[in-house]
OpenMM code with the backbone's topology and positions (N, CA, C; nanometers):
from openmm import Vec3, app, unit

residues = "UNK UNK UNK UNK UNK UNK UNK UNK UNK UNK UNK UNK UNK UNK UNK UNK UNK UNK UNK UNK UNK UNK UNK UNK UNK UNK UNK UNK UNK UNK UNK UNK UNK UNK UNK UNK UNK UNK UNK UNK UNK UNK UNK UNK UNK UNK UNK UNK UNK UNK UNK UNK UNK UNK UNK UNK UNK UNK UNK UNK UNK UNK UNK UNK UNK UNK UNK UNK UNK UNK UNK UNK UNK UNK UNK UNK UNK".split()
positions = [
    Vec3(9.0660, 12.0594, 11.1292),
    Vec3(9.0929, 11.9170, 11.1334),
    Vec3(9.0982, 11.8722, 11.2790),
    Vec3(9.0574, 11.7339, 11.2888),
    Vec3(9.0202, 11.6822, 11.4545),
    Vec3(9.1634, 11.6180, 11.4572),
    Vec3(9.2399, 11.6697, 11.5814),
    Vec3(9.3857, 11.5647, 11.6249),
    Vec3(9.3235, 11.5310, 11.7492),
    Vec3(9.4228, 11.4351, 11.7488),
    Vec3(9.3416, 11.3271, 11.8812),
    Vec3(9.5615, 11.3163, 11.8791),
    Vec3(9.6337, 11.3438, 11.8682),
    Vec3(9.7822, 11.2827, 11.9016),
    Vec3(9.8345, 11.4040, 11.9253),
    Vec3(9.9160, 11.4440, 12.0854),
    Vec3(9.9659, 11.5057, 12.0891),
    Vec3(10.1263, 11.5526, 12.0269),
    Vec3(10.2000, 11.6666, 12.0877),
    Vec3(10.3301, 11.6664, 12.0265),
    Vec3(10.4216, 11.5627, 12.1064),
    Vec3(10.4197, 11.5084, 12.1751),
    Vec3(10.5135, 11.3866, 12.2679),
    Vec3(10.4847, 11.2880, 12.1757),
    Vec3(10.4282, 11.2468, 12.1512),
    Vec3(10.3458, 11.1761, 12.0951),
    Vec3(10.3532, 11.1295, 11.9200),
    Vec3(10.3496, 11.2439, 11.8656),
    Vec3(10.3723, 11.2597, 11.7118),
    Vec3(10.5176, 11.2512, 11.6653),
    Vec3(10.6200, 11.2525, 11.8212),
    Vec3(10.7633, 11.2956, 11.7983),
    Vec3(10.8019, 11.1231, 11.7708),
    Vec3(10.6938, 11.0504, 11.8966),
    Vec3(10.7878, 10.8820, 11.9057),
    Vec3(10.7541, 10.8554, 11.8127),
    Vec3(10.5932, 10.8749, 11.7260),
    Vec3(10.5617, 10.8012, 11.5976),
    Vec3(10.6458, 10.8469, 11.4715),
    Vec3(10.6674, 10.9600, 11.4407),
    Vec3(10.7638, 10.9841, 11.3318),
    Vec3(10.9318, 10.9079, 11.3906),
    Vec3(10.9291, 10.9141, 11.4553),
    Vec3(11.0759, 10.8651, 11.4977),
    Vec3(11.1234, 10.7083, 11.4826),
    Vec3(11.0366, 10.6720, 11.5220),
    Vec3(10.9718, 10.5063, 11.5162),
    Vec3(10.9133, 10.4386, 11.3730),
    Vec3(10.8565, 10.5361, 11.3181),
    Vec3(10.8128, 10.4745, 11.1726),
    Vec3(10.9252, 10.4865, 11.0784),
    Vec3(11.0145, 10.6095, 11.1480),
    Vec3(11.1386, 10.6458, 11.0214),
    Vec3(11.2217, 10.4792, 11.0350),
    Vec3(11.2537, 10.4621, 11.1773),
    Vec3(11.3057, 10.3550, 11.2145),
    Vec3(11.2523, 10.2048, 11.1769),
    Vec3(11.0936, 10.1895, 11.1455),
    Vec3(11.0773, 10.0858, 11.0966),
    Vec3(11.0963, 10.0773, 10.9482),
    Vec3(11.0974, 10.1712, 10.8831),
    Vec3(11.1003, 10.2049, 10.7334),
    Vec3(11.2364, 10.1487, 10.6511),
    Vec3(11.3265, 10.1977, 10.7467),
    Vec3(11.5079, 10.1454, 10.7259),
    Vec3(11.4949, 9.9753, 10.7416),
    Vec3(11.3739, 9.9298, 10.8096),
    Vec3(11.4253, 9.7444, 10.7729),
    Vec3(11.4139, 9.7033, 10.6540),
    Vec3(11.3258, 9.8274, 10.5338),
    Vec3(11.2943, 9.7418, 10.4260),
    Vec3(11.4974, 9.7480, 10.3674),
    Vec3(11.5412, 9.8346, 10.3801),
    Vec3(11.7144, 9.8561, 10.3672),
    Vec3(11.7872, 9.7374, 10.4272),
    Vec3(11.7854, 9.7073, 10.5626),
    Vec3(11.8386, 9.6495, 10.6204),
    Vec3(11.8278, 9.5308, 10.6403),
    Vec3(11.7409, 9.5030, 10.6428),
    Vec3(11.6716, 9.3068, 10.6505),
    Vec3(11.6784, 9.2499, 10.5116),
    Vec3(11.6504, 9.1114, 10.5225),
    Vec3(11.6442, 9.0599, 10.3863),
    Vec3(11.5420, 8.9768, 10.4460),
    Vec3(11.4583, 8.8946, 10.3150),
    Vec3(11.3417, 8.8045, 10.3486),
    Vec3(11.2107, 8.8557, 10.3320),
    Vec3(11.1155, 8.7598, 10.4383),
    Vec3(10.9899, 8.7926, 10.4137),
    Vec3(11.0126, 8.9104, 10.5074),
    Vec3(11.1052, 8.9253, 10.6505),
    Vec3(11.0393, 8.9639, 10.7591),
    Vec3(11.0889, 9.1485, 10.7505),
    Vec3(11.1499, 9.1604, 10.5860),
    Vec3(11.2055, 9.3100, 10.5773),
    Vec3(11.0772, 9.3912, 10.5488),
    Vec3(10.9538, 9.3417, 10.5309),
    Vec3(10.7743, 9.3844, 10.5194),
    Vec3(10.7670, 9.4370, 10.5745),
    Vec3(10.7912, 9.4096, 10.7055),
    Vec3(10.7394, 9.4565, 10.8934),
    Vec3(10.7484, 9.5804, 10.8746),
    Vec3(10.8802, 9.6403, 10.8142),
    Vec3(10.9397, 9.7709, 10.7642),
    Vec3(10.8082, 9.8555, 10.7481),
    Vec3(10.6744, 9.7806, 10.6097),
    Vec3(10.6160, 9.9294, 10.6318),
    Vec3(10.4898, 9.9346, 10.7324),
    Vec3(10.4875, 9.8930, 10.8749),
    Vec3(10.4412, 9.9274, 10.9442),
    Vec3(10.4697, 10.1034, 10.9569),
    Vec3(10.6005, 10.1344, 10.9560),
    Vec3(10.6572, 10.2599, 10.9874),
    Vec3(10.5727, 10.3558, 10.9128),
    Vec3(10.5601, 10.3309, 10.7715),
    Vec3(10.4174, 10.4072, 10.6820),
    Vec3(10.2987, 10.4618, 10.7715),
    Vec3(10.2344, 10.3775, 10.8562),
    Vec3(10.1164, 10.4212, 10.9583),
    Vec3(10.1936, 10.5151, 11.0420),
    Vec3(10.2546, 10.4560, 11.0637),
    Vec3(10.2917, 10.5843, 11.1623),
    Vec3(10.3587, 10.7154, 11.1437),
    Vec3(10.4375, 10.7086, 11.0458),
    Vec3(10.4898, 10.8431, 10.9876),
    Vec3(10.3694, 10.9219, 10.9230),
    Vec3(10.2348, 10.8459, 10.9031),
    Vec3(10.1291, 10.9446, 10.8213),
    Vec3(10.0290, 10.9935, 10.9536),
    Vec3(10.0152, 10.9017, 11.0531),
    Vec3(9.9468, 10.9490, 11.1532),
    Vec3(10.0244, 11.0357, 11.2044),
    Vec3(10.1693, 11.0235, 11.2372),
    Vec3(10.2136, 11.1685, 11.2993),
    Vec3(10.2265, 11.2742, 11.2659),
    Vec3(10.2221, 11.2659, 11.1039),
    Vec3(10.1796, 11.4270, 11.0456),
    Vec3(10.0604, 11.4714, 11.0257),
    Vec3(9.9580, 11.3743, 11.0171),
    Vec3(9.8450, 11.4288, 11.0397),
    Vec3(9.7711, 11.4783, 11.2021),
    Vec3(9.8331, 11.4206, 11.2716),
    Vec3(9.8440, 11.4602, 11.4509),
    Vec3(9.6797, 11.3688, 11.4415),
    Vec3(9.6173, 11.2525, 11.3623),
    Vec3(9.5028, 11.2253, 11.3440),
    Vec3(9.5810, 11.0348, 11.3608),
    Vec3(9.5104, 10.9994, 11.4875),
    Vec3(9.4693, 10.8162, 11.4780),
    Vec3(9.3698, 10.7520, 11.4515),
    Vec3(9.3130, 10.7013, 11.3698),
    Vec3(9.2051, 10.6519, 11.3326),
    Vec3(9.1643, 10.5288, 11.4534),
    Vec3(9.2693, 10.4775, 11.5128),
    Vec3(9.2394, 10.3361, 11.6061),
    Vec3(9.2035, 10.4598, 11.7821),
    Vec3(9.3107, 10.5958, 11.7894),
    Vec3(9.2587, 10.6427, 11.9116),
    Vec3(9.1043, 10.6484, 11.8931),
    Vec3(9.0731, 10.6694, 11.8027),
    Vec3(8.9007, 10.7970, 11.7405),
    Vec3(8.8383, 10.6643, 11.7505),
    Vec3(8.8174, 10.5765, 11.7586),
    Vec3(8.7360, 10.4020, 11.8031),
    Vec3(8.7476, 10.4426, 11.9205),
    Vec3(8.8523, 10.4407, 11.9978),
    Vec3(8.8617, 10.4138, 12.1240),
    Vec3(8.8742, 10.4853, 12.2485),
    Vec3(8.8089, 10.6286, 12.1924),
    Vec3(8.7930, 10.7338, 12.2461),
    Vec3(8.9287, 10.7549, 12.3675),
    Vec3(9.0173, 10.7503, 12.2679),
    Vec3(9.1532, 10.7811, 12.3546),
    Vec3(9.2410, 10.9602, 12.2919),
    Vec3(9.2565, 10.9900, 12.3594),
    Vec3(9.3366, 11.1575, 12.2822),
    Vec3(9.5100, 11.1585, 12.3480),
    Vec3(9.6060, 11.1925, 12.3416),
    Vec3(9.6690, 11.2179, 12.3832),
    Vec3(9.7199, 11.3868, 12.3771),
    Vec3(9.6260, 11.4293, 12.2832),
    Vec3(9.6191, 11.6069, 12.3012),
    Vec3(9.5917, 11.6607, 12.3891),
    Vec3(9.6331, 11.7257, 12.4556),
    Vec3(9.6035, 11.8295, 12.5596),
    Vec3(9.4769, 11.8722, 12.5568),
    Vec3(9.3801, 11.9232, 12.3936),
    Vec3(9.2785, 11.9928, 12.4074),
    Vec3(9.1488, 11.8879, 12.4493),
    Vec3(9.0807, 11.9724, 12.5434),
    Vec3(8.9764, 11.8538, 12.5958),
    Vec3(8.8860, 11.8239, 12.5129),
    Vec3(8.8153, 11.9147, 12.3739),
    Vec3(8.7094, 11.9066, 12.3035),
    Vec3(8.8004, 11.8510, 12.1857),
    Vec3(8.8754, 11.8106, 12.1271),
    Vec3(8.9278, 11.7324, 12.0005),
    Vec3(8.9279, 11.8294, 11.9047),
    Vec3(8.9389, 11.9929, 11.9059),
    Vec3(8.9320, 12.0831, 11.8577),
    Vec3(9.0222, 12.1005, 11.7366),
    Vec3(9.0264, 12.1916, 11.6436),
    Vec3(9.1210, 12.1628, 11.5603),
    Vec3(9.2535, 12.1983, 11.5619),
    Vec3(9.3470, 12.1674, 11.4529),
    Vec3(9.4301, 12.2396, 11.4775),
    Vec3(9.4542, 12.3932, 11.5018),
    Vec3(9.5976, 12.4490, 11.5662),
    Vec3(9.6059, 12.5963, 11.6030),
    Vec3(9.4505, 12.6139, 11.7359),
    Vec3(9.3823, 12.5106, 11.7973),
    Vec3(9.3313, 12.5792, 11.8902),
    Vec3(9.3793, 12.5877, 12.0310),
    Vec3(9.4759, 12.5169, 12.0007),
    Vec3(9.5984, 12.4948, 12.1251),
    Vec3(9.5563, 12.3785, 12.1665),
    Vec3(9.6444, 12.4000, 12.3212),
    Vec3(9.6871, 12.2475, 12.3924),
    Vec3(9.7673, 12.1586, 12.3350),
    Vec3(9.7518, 12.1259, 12.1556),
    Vec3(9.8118, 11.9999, 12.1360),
    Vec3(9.9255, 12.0962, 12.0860),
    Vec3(9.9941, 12.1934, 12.0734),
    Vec3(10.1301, 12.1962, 12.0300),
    Vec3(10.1481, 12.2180, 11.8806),
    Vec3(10.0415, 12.2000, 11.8031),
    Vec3(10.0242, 12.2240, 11.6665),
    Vec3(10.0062, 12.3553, 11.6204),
    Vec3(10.0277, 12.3881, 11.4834),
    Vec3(9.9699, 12.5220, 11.5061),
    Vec3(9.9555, 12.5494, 11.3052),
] * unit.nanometer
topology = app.Topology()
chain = topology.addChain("A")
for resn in residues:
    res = topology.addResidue(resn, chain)
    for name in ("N", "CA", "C"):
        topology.addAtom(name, app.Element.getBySymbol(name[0]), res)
């Protein structure tokens, strides 16, 4: 599998999506929605895969060829 998101990286997005996920709990209204932004990001950080980096030829993995997982650099294994 191609990761393009390193482990620094995969740590703020799971951390951050857990955190947007709790507004659907915490908010009331239209604006408790926003909440599942956190969904994208809790699925991109377990897949260590961004569909918007892979457009924009951006990596934050260590490995220079977009190699798969377990080939190192990105911390995955």
């Amino acid at each position: 599998m191609i990761t393009n998101i390193g482990t620094i990286d995969r740590i703020v997005r799971v951390v951050a999506g857990v955190v947007l996920l709790s507004l659907l709990f915490f908010l009331e209204g239209a604006s408790r929605w926003f909440g599942l932004v956190g969904v994208v990001l809790v699925l991109t950080g377990a897949f260590s895969f961004c569909p918007a980096y892979r457009l924009i030829g951006l990596s934050t993995c260590g490995n220079k060829d977009g190699g798969g997982c377990g080939s190192g650099g990105c911390g995955c294994s």
